[in-house]
mmCIF file of the N, C-alpha and C atoms, coordinates in Angstrom:
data_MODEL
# 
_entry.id   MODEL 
# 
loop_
_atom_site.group_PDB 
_atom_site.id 
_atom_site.type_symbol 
_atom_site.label_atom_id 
_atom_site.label_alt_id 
_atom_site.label_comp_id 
_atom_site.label_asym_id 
_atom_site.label_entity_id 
_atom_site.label_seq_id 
_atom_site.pdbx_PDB_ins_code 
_atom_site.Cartn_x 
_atom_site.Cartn_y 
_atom_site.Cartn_z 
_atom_site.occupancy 
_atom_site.B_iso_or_equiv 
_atom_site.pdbx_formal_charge 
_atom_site.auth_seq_id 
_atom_site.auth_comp_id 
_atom_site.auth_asym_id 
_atom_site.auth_atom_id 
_atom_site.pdbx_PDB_model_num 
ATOM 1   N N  . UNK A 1 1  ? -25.424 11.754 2.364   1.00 0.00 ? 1  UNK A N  1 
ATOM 2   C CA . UNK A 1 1  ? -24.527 10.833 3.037   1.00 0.00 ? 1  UNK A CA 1 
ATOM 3   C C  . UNK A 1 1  ? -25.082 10.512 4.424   1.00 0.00 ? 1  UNK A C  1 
ATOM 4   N N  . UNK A 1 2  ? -24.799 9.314  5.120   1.00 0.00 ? 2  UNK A N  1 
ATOM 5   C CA . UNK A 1 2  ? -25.331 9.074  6.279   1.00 0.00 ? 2  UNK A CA 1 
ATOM 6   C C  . UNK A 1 2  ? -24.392 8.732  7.175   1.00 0.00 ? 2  UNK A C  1 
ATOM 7   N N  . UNK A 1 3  ? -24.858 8.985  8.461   1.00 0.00 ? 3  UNK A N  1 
ATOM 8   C CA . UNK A 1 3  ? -23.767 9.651  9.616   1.00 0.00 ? 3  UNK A CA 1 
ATOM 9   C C  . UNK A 1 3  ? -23.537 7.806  9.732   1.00 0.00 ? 3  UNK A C  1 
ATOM 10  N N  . UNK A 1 4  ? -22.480 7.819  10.757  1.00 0.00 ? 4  UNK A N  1 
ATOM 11  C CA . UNK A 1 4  ? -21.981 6.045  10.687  1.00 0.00 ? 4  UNK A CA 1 
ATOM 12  C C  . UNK A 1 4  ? -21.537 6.135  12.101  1.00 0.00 ? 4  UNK A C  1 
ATOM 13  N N  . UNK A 1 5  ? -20.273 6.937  12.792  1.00 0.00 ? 5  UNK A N  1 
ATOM 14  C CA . UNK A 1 5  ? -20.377 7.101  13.794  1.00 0.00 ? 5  UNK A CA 1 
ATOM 15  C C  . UNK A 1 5  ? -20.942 8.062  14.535  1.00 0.00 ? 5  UNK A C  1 
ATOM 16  N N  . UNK A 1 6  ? -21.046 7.808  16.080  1.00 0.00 ? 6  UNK A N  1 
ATOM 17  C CA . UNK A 1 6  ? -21.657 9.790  16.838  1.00 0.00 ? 6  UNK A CA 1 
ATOM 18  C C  . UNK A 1 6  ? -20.707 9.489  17.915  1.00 0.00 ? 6  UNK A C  1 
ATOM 19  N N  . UNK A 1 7  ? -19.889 8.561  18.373  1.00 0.00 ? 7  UNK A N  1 
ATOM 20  C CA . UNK A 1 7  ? -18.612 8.687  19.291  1.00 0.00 ? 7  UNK A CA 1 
ATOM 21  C C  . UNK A 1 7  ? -17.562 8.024  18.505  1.00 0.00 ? 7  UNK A C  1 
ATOM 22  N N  . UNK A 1 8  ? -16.515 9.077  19.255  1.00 0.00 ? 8  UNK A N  1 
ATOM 23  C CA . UNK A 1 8  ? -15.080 8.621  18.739  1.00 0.00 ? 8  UNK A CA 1 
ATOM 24  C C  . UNK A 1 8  ? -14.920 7.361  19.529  1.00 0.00 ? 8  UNK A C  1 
ATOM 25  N N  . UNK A 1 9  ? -13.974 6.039  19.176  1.00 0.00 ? 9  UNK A N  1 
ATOM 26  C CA . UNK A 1 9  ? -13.656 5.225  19.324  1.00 0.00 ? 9  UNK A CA 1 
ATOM 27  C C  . UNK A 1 9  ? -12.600 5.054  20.366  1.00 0.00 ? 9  UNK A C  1 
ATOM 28  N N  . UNK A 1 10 ? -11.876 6.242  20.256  1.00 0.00 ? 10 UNK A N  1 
ATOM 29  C CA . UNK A 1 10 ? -10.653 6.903  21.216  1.00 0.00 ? 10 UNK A CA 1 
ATOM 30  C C  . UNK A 1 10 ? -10.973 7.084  22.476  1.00 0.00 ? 10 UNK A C  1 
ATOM 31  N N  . UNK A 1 11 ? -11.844 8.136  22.248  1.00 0.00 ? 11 UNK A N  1 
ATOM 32  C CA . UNK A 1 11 ? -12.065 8.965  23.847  1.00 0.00 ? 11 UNK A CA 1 
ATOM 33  C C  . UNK A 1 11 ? -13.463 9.237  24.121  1.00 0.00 ? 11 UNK A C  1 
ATOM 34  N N  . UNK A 1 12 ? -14.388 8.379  23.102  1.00 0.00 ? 12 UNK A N  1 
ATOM 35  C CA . UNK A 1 12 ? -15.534 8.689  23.888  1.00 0.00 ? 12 UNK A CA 1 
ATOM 36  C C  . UNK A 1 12 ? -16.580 9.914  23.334  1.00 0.00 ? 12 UNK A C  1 
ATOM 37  N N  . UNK A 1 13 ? -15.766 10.813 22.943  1.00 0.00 ? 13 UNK A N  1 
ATOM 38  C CA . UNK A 1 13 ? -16.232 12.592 22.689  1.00 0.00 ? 13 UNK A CA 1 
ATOM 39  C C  . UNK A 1 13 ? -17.600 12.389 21.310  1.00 0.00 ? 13 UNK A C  1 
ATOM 40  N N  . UNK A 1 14 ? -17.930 13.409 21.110  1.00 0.00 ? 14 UNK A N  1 
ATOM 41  C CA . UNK A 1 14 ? -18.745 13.194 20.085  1.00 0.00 ? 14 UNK A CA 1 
ATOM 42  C C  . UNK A 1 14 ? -17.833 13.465 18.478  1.00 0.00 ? 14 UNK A C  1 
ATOM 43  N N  . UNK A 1 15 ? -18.246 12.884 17.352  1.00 0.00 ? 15 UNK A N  1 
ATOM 44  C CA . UNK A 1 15 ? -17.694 13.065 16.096  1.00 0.00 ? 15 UNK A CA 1 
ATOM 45  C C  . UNK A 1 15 ? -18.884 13.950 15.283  1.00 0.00 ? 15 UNK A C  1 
ATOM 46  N N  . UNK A 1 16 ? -17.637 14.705 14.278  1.00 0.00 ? 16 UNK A N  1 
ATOM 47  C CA . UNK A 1 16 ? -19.022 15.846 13.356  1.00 0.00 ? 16 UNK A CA 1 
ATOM 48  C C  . UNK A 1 16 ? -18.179 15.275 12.191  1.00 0.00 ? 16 UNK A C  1 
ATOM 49  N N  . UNK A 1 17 ? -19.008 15.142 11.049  1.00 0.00 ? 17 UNK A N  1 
ATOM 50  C CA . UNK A 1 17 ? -19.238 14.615 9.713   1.00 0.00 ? 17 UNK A CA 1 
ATOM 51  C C  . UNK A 1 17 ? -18.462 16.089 9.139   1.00 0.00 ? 17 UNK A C  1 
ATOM 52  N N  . UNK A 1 18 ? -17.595 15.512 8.355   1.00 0.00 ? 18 UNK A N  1 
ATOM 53  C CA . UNK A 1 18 ? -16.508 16.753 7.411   1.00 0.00 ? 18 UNK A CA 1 
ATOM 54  C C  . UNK A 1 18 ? -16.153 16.363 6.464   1.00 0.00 ? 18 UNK A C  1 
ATOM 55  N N  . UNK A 1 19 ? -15.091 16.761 5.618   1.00 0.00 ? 19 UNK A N  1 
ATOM 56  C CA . UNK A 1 19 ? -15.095 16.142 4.130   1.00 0.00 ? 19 UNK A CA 1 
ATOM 57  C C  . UNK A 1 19 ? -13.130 16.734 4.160   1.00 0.00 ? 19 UNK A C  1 
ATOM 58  N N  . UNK A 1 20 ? -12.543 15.675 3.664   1.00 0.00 ? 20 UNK A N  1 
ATOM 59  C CA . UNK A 1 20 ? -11.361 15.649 2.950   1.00 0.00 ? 20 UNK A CA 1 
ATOM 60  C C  . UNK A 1 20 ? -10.774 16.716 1.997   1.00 0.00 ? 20 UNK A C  1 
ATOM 61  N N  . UNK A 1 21 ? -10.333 17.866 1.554   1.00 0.00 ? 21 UNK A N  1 
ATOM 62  C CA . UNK A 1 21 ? -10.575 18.693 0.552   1.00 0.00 ? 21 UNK A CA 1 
ATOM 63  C C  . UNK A 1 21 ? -8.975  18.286 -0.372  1.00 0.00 ? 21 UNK A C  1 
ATOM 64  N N  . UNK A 1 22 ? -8.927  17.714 -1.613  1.00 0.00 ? 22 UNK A N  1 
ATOM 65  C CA . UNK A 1 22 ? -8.052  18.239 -2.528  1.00 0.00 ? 22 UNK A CA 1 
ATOM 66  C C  . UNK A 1 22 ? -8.156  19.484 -3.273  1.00 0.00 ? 22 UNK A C  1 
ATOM 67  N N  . UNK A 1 23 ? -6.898  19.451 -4.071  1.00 0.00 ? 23 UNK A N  1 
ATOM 68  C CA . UNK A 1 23 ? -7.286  20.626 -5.170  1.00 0.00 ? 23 UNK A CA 1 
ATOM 69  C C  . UNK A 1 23 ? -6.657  20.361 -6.100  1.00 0.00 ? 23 UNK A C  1 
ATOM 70  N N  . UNK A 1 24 ? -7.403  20.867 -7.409  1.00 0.00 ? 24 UNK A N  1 
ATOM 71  C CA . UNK A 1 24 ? -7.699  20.495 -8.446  1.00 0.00 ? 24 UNK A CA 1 
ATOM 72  C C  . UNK A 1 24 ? -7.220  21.240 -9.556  1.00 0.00 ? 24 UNK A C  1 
ATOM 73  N N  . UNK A 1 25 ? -7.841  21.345 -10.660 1.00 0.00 ? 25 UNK A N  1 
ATOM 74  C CA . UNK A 1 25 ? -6.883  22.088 -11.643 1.00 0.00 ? 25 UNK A CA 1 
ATOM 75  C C  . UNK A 1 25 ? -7.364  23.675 -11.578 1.00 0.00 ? 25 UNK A C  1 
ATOM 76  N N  . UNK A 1 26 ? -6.532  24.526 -11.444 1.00 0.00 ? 26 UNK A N  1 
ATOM 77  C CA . UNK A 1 26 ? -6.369  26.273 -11.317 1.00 0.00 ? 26 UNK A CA 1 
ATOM 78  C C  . UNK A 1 26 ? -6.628  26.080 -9.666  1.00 0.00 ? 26 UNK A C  1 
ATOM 79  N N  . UNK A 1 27 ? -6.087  25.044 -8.557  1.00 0.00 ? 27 UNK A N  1 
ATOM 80  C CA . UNK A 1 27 ? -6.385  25.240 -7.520  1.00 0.00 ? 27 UNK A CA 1 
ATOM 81  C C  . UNK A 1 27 ? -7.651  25.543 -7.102  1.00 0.00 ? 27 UNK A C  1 
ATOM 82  N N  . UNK A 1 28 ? -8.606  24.903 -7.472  1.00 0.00 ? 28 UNK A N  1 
ATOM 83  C CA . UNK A 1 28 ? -9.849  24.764 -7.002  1.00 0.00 ? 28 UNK A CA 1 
ATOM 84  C C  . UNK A 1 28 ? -10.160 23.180 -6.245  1.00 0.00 ? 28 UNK A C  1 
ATOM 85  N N  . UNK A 1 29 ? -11.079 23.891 -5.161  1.00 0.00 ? 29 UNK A N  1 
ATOM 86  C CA . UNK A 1 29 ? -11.524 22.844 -4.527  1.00 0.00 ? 29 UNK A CA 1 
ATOM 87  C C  . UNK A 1 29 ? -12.065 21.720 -4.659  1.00 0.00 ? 29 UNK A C  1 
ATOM 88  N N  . UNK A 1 30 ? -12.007 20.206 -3.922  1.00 0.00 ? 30 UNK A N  1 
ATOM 89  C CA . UNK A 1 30 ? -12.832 19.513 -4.425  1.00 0.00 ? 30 UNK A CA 1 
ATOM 90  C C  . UNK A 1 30 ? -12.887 18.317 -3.310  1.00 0.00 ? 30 UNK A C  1 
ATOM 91  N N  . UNK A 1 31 ? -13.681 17.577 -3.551  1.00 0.00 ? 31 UNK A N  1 
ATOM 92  C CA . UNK A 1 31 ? -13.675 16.425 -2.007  1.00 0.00 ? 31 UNK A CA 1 
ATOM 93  C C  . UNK A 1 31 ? -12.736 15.479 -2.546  1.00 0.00 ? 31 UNK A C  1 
ATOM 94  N N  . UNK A 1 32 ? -12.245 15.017 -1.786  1.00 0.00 ? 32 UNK A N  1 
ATOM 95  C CA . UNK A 1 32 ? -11.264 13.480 -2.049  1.00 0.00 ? 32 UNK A CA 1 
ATOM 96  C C  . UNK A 1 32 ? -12.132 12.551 -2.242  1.00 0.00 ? 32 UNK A C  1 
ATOM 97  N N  . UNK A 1 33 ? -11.755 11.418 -3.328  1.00 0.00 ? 33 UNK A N  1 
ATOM 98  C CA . UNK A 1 33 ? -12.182 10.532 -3.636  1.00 0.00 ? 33 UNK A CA 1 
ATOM 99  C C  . UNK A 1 33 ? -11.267 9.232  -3.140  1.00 0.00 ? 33 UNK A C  1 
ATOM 100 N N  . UNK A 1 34 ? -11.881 8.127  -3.205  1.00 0.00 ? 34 UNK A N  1 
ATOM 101 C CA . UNK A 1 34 ? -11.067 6.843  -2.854  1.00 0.00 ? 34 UNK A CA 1 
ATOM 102 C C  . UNK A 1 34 ? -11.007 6.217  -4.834  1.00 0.00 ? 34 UNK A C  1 
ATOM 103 N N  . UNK A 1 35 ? -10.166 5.605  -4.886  1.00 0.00 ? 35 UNK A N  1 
ATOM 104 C CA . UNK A 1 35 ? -9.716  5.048  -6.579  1.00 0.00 ? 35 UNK A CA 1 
ATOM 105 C C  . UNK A 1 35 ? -9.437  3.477  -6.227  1.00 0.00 ? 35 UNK A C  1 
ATOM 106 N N  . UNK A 1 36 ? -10.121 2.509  -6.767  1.00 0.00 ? 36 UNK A N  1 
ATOM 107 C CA . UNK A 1 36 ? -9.643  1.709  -6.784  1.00 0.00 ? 36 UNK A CA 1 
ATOM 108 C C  . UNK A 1 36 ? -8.724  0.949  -7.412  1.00 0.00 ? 36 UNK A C  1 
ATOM 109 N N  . UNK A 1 37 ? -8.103  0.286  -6.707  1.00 0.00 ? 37 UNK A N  1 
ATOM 110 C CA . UNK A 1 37 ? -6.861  -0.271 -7.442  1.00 0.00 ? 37 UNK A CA 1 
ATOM 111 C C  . UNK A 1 37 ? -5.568  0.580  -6.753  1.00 0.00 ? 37 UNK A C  1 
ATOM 112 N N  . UNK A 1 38 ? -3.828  0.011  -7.349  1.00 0.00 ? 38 UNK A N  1 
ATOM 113 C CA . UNK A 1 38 ? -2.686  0.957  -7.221  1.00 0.00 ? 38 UNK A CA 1 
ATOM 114 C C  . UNK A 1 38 ? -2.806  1.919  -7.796  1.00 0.00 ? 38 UNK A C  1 
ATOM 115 N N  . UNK A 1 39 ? -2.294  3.117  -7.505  1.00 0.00 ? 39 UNK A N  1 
ATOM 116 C CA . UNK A 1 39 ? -1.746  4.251  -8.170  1.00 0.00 ? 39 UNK A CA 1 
ATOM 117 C C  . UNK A 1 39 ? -1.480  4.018  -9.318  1.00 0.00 ? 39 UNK A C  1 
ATOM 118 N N  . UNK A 1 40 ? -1.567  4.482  -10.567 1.00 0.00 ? 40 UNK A N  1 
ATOM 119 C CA . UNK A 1 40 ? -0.577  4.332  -11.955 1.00 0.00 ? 40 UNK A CA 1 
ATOM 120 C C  . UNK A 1 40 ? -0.655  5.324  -12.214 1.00 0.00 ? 40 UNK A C  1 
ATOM 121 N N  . UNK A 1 41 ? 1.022   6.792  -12.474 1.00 0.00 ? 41 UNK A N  1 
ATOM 122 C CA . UNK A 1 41 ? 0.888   7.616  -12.928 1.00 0.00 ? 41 UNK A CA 1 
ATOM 123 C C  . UNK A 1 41 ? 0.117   7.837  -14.662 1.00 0.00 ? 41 UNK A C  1 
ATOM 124 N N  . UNK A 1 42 ? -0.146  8.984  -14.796 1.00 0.00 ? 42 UNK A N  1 
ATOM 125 C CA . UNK A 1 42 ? -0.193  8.963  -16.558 1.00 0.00 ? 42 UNK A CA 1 
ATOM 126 C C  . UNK A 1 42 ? 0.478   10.632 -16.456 1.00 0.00 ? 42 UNK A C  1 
ATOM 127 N N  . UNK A 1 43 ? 1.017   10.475 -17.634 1.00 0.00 ? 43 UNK A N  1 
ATOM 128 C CA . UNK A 1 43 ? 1.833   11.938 -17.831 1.00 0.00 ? 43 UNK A CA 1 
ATOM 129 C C  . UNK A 1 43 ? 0.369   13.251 -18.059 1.00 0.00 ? 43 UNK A C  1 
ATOM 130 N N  . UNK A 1 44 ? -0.959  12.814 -18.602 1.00 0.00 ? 44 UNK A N  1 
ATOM 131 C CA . UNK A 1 44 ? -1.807  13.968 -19.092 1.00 0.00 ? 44 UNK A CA 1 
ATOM 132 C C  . UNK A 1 44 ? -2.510  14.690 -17.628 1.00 0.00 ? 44 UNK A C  1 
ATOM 133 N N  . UNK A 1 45 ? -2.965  13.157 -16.536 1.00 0.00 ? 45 UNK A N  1 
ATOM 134 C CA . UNK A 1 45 ? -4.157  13.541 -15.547 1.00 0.00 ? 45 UNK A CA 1 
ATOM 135 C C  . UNK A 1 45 ? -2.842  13.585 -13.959 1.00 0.00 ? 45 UNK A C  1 
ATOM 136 N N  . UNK A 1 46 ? -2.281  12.709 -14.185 1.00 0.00 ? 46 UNK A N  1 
ATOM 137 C CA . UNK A 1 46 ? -1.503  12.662 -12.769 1.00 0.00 ? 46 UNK A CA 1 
ATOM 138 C C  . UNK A 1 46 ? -1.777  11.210 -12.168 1.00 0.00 ? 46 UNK A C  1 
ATOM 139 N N  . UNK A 1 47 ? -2.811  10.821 -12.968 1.00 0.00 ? 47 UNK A N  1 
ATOM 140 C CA . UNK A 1 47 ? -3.091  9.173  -12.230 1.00 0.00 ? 47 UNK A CA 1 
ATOM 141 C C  . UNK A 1 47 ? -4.126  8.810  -13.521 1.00 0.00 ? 47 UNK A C  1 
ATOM 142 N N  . UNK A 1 48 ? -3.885  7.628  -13.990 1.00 0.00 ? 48 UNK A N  1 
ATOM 143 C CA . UNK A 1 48 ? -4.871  6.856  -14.746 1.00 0.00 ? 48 UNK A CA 1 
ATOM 144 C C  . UNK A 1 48 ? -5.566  5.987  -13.831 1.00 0.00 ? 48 UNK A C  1 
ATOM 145 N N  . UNK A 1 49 ? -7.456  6.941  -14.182 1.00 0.00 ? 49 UNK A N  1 
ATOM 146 C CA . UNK A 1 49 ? -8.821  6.676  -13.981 1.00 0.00 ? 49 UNK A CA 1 
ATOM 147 C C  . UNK A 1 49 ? -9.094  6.159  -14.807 1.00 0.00 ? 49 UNK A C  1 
ATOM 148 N N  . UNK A 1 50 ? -9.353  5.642  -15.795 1.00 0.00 ? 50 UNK A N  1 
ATOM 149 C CA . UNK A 1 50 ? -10.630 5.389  -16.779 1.00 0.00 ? 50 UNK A CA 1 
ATOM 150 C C  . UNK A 1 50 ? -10.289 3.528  -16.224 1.00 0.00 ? 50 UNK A C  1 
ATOM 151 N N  . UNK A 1 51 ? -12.008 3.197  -16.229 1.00 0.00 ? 51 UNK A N  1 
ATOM 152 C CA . UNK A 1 51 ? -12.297 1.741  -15.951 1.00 0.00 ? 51 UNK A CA 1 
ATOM 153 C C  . UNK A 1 51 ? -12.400 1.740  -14.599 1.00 0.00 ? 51 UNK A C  1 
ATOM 154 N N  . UNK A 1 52 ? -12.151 2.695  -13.590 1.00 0.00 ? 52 UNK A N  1 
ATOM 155 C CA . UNK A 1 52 ? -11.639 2.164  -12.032 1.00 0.00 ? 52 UNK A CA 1 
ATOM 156 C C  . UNK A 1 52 ? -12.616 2.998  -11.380 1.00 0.00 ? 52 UNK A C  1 
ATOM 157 N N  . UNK A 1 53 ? -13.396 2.125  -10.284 1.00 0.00 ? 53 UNK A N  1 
ATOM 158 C CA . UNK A 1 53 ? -13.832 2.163  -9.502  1.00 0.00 ? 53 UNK A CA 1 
ATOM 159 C C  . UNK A 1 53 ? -13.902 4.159  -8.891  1.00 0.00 ? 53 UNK A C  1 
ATOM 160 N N  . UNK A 1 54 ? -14.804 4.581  -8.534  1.00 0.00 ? 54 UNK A N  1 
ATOM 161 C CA . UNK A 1 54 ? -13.864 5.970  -7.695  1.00 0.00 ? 54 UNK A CA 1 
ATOM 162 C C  . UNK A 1 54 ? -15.147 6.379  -6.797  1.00 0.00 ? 54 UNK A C  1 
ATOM 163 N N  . UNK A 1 55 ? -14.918 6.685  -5.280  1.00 0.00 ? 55 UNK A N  1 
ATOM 164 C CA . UNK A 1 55 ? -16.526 6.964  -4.432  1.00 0.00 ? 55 UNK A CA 1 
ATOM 165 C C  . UNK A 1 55 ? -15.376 8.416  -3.625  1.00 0.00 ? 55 UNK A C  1 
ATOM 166 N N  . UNK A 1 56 ? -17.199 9.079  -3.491  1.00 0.00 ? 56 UNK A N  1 
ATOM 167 C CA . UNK A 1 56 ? -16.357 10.106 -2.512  1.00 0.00 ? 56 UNK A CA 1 
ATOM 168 C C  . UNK A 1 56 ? -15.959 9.612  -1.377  1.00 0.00 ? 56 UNK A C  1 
ATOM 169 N N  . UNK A 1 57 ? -15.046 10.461 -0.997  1.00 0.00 ? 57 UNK A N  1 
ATOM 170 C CA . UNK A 1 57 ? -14.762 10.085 1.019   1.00 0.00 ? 57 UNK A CA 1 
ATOM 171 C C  . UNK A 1 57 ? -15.831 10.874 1.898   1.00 0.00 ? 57 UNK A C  1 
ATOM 172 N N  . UNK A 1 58 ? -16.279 10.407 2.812   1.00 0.00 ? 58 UNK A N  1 
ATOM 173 C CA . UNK A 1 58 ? -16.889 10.921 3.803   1.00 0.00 ? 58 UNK A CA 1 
ATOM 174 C C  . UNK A 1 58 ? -16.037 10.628 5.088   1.00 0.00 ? 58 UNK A C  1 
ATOM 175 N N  . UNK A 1 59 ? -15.684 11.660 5.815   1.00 0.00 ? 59 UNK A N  1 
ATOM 176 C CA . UNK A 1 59 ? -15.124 11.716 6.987   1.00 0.00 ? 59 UNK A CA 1 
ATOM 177 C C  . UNK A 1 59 ? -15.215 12.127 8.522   1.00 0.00 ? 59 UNK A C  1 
ATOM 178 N N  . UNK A 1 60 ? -15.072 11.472 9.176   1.00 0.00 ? 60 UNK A N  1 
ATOM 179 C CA . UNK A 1 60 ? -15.694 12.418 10.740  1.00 0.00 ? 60 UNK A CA 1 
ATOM 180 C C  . UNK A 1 60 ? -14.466 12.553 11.599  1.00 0.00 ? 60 UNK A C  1 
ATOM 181 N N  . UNK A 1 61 ? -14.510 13.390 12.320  1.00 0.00 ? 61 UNK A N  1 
ATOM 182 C CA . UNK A 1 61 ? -13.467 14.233 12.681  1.00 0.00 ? 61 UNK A CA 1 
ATOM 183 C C  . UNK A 1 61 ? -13.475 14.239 14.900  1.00 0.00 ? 61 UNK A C  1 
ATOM 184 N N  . UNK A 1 62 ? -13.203 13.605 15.553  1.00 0.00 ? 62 UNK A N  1 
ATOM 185 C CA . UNK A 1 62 ? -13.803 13.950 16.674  1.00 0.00 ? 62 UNK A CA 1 
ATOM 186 C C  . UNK A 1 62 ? -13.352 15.048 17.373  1.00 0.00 ? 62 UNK A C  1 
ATOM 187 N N  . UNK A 1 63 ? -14.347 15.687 18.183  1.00 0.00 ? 63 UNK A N  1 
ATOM 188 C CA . UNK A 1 63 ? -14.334 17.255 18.576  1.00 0.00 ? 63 UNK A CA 1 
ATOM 189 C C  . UNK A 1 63 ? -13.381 17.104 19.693  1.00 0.00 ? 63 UNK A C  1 
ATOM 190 N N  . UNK A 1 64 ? -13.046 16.022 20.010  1.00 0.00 ? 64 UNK A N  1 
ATOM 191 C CA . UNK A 1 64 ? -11.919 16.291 21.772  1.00 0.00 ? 64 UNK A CA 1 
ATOM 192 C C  . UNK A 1 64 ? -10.652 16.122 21.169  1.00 0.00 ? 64 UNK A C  1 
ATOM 193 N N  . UNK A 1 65 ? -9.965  15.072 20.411  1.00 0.00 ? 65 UNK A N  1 
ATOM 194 C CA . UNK A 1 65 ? -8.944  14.729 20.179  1.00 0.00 ? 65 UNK A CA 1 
ATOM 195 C C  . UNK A 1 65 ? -8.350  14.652 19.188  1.00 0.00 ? 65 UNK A C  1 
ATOM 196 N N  . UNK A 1 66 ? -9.536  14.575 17.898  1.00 0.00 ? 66 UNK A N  1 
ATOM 197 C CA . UNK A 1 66 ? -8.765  14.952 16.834  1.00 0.00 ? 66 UNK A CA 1 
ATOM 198 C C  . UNK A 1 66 ? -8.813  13.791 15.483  1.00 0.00 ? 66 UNK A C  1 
ATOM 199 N N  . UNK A 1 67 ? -8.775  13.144 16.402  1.00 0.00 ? 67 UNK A N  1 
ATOM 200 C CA . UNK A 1 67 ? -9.392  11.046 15.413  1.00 0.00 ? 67 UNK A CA 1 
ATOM 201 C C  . UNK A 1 67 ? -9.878  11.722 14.596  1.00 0.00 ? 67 UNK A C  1 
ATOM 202 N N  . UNK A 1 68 ? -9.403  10.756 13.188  1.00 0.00 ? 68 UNK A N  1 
ATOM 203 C CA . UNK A 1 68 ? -10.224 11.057 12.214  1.00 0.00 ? 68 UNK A CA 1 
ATOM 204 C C  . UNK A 1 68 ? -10.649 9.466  11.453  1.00 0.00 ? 68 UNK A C  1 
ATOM 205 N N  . UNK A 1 69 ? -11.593 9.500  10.774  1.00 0.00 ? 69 UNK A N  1 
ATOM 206 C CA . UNK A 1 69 ? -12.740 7.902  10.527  1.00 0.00 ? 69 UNK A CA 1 
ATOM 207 C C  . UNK A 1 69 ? -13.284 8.305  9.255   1.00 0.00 ? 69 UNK A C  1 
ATOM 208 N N  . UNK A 1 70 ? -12.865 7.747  8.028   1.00 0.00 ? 70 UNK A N  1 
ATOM 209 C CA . UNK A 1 70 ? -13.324 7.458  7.167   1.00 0.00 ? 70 UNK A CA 1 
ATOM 210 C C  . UNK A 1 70 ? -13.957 6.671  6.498   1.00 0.00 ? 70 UNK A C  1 
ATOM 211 N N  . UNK A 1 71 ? -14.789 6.890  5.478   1.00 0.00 ? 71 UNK A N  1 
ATOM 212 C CA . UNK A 1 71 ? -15.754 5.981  4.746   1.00 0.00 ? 71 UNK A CA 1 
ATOM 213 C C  . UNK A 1 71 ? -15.594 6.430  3.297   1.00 0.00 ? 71 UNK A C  1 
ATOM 214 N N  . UNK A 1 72 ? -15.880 5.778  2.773   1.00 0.00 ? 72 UNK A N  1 
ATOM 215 C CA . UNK A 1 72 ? -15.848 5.597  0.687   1.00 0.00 ? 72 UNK A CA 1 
ATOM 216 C C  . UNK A 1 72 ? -17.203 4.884  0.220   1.00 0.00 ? 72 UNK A C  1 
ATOM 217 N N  . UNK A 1 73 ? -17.520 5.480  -0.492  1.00 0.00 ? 73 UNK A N  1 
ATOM 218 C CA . UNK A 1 73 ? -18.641 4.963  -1.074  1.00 0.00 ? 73 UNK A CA 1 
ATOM 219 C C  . UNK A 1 73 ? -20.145 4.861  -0.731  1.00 0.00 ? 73 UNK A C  1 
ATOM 220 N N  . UNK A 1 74 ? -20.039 5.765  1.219   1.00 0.00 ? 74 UNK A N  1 
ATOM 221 C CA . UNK A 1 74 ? -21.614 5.379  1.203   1.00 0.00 ? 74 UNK A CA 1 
ATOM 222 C C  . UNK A 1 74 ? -22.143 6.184  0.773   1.00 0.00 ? 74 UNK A C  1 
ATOM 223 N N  . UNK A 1 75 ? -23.920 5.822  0.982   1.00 0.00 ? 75 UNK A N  1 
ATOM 224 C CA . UNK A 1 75 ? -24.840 6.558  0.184   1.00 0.00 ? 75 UNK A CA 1 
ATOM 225 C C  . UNK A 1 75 ? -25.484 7.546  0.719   1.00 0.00 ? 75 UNK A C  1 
# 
């Protein structure tokens, strides 16, 4: 993944590259993804995926204040 910002937008401070964490089935970890499209429950997964778009999140976090800046899909 490649860094996008190195200052927060806020205050100036520097930003460090971190990751989103869901959890998953037996409570295991995993990065958040972005889904394209609305939400549509399905009774088996919790959301019907199949056909749709899905990128990880990449996130930066800034060290003074707290801002947080996301991205989907880069490389």
């Amino acid at each position: 993944m490649s860094q996008r910002r190195t200052t927060c937008p806020k205050c100036g401070a520097s930003m460090e590259l971190g990751a989103i964490l869901d959890r998953g089935d037996g409570n295991r970890l995993n990065t958040a993804e972005w889904l394209e499209g609305a939400p549509e429950t399905s009774i088996w997964s919790g959301l019907k995926t199949k056909g749709r778009q899905r990128h990880p999140i990449q996130s930066y976090r800034c060290e003074r204040c707290g801002y947080l800046e996301s991205y989907a899909g880069l490389p």
